[in-house]
C-alpha positions as CSV (number, residue, x, y, z in Angstrom):
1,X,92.4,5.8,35.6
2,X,89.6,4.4,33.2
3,X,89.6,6.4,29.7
4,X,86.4,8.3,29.2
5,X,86.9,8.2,25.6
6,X,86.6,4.1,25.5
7,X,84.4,4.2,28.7
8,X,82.0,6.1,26.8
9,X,82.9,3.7,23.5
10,X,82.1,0.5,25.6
11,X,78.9,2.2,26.6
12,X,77.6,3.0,22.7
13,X,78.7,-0.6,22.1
14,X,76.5,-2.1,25.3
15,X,72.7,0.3,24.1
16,X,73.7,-0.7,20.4
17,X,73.6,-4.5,21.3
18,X,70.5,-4.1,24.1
19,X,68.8,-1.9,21.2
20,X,69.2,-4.8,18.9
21,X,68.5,-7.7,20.8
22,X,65.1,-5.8,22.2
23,X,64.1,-5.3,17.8
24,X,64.8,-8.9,17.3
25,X,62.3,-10.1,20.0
26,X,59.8,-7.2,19.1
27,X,56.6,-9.2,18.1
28,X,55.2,-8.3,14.6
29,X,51.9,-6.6,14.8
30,X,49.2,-8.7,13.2
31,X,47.6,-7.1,10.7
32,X,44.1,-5.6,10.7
33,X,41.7,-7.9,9.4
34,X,39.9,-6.3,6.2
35,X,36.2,-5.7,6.7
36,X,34.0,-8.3,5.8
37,X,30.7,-6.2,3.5
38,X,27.9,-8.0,4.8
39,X,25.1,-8.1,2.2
40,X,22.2,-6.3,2.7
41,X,19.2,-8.3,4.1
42,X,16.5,-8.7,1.6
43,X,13.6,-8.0,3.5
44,X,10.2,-10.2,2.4
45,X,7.2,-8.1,2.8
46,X,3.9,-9.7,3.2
47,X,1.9,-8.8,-0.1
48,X,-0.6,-6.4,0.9
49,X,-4.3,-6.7,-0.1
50,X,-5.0,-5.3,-3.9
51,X,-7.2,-2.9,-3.2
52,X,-4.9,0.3,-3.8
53,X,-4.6,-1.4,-7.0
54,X,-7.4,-1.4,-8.7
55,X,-8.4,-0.7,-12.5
56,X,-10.4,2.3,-12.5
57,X,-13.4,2.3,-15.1
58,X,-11.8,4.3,-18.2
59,X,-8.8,2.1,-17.2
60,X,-10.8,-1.5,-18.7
61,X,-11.0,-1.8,-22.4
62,X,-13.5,-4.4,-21.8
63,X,-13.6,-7.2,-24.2
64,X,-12.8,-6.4,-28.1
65,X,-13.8,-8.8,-30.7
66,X,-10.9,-9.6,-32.9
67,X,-12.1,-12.3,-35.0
68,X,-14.8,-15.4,-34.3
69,X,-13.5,-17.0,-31.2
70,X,-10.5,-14.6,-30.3
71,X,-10.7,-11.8,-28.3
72,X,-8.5,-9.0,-26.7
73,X,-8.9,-6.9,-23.3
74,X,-6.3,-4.3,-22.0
75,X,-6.5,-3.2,-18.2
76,X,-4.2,-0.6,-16.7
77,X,-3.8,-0.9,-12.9
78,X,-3.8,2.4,-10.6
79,X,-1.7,2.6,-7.5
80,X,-3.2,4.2,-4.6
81,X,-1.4,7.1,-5.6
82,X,-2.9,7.6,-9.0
83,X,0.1,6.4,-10.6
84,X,-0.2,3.4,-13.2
85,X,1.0,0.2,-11.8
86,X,0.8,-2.5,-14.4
87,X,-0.6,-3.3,-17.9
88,X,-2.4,-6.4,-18.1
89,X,-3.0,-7.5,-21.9
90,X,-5.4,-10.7,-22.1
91,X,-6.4,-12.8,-25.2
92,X,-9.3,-15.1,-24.8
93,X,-9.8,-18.0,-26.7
94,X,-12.4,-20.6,-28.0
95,X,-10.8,-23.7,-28.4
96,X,-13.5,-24.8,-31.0
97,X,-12.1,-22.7,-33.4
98,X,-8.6,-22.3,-32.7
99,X,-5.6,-24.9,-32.2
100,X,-3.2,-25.3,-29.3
101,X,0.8,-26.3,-30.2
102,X,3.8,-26.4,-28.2
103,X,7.5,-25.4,-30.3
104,X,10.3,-27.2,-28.0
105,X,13.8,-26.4,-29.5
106,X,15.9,-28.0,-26.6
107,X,19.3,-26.3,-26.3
108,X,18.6,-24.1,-29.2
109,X,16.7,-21.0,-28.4
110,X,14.7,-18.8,-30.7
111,X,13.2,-15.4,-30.7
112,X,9.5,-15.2,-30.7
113,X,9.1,-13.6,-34.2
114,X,12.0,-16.2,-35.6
115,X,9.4,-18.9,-34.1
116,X,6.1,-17.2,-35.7
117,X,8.0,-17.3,-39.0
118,X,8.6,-21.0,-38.8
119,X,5.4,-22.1,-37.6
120,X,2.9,-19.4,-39.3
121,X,1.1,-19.4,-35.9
122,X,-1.7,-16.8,-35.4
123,X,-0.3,-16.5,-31.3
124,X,2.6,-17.0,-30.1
125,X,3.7,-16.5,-26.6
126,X,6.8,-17.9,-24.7
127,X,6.6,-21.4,-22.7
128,X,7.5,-22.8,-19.5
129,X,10.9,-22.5,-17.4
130,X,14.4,-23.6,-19.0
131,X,18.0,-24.3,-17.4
132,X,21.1,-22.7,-18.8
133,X,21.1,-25.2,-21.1
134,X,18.5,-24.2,-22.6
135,X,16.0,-27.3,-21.9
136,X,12.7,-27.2,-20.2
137,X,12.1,-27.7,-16.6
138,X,9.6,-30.3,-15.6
139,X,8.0,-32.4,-17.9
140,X,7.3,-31.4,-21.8
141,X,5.6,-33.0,-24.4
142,X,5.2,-32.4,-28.6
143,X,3.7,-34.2,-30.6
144,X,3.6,-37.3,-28.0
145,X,7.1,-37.3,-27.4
146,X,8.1,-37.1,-24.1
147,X,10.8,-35.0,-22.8
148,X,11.8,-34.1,-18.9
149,X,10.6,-35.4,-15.6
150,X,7.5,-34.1,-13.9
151,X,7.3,-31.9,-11.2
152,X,6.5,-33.3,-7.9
153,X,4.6,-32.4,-5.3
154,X,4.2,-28.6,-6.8
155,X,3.5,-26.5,-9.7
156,X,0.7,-27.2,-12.9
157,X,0.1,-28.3,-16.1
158,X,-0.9,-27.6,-19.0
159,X,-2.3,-29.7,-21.8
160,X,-3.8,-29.4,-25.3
161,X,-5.4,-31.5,-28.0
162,X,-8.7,-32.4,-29.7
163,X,-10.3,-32.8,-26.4
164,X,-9.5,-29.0,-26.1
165,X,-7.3,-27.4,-22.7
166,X,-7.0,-28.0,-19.6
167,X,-4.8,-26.9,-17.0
168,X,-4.8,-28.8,-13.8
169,X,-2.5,-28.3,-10.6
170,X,0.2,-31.5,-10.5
171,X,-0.7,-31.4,-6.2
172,X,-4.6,-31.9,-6.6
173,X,-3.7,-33.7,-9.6
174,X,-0.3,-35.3,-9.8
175,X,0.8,-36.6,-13.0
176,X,0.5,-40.4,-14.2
177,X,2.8,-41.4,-16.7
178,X,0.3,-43.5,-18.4
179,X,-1.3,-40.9,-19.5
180,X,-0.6,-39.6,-23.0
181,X,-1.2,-36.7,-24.0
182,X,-0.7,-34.5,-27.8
183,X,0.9,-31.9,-26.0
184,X,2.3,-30.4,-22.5
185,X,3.8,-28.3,-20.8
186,X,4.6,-27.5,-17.0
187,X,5.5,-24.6,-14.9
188,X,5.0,-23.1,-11.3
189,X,3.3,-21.6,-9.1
190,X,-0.8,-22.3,-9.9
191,X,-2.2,-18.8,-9.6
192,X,-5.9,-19.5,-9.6
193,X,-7.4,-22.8,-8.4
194,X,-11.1,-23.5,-8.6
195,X,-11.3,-20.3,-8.9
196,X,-9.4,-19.2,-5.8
197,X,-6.3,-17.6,-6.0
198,X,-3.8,-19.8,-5.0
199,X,-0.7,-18.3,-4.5
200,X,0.1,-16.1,-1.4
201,X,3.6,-16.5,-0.6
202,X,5.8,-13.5,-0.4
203,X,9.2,-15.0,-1.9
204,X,8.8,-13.2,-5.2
205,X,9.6,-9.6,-6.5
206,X,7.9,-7.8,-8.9
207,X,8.6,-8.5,-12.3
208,X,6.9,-9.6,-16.2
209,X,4.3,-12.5,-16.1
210,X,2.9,-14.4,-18.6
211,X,0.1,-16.5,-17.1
212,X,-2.4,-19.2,-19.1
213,X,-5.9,-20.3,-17.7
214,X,-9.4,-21.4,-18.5
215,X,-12.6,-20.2,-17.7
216,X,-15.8,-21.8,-16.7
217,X,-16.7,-22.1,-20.3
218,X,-13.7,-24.1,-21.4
219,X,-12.0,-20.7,-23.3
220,X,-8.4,-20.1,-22.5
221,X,-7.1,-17.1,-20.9
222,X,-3.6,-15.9,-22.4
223,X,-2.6,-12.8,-19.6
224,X,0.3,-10.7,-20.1
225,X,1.4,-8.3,-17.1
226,X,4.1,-6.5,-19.2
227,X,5.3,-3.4,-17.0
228,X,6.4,-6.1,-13.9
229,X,4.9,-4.0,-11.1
230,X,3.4,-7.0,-9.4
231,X,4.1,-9.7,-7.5
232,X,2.9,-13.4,-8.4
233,X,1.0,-13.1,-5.0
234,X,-0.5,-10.0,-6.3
235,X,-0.9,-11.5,-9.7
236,X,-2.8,-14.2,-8.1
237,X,-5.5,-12.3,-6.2
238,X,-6.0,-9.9,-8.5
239,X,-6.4,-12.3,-11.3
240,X,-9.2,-14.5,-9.0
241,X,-11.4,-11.3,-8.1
242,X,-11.5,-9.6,-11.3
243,X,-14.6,-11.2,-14.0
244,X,-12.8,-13.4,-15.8
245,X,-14.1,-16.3,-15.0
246,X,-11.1,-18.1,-14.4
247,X,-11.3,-21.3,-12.7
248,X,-7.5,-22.3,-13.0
249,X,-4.6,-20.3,-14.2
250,X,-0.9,-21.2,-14.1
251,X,2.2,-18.9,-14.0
252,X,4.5,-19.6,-17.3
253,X,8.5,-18.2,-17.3
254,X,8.2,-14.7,-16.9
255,X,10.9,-11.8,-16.8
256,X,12.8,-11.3,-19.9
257,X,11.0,-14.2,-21.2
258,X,7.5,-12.8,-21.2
259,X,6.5,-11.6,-24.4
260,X,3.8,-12.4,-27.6
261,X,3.2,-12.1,-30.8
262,X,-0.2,-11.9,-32.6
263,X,-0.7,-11.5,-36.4
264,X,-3.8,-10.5,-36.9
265,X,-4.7,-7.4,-35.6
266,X,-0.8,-7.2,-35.4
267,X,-0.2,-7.3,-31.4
268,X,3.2,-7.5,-29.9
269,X,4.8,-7.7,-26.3
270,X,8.6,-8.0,-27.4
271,X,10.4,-10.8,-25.2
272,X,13.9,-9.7,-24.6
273,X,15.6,-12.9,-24.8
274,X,15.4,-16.5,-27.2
275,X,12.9,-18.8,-25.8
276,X,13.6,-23.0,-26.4
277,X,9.6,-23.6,-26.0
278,X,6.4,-21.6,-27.1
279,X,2.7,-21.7,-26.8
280,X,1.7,-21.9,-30.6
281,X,-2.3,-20.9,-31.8
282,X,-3.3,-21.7,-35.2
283,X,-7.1,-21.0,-36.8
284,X,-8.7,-24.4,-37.5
């Protein structure tokens, strides 16, 4: 007669063994994959047309004599919904009686006021594009030295010297490296071109501009959109159907860069970071 007590041993002994053997074969579960955050598309909107933006009469300082061959105008841009959209703050300038410098300080940066100090200039205003390093983008030259490569196939230029100011678009007018030149400086995009805008590409936010042209008459344009509440498309329409006169203007570094300085009447648009190149105005 079989036991019961070690019948019923042997049976504990066979489920413990089955129970084991069945936990070592148990496939691990794999574990959840964690949840990839998928950045939020940035969605390009065509620029629409400026007219909700418009300066409204009482808006337009209209032109203010400063001094013989400098003067100032201040427009404030309202939104469709009455609300102010940007400041633009413009100096115009006779090249007869007033000189056009460049300050490059390659790798070592300098606020705008720590540059006025240095130079005694009447205007400054900040330059062209610069890397992290601190050195300008494209092609730069003071005082006939060279300095960068040229921009190809896009982008502007600026240059100044006895002969006066001109800025020309490096695509209509690509740059020759025989030619010499007192000083230069180049940036991107051209905004006005023969006195078309020329800029209508939505791949730009809103933000600061600092923009320099010339007019039909050979005076340069110094233009300042300081709140950043437009884009460079919007910069350049609005800047080819208002009566400046502009016949080519080119976008400089903007942002944090964006900023001026004039002496006399004081004038300042405070540029929130050191600048390695300035445009520099002297009396003559």
């Amino acid at each position: 007669m079989v036991n019961c007590k070690w019948l019923m041993v042997g049976l504990l002994l066979v489920g413990l063994t089955l129970a084991c053997r069945a936990a070592a074969v148990r496939p691990t579960p794999a574990a959840l994959p964690s949840p990839t955050l998928q950045p939020t598309p940035t969605l390009i909107a065509t620029p629409s047309p400026l007219q909700p933006v418009t300066p409204t009469p009482s808006a337009d300082s209209g032109w203010q004599l400063l001094q013989p061959g400098l003067e100032r105008r201040t427009i404030h841009l309202v939104g469709a919904d009455g609300r102010l959209t940007e400041q633009f703050t413009i100096l115009r300038i006779d090249p007869a009686l007033f000189a056009f410098r460049l300050g490059y300080s390659p790798g070592q940066p300098k606020p705008l006021a720590t540059w006025q100090a240095e130079t005694g200039a009447l205007i400054v205003t900040n330059g062209g594009f610069f890397t992290e390093e601190f050195l300008a983008t494209g092609l730069i030259v003071v005082d006939g030295q060279v300095s960068g490569s040229s921009y190809v196939d896009f982008g502007g230029m600026v240059t100044m010297g006895e002969g006066g100011v001109e800025v020309r678009s490096l695509v209509e007018r690509p740059y020759d490296s025989s030619e010499t030149f007192d000083y230069a400086l180049q940036a991107f995009p051209m905004l006005v071109l023969n006195g078309q805008p020329a800029y209508q590409t939505a791949d730009f936010d809103a933000a600061r501009r600092t923009v320099i042209g010339v007019d039909g008459d050979g005076r340069v344009l110094l233009i300042f959109a300081s709140w950043g509440g437009l884009t460079l498309a919007e910069v350049s329409s609005y800047l080819a159907s208002i009566d400046l006169g502009l016949v080519n203007a080119l976008n400089l570094d903007g942002g944090t860069s964006t900023g001026l300085i004039l002496t006399e009447p004081p004038e300042n648009i405070p540029a929130f970071v050191a600048v390695p190149s300035v445009i520099l105005v002297f009396p003559k």
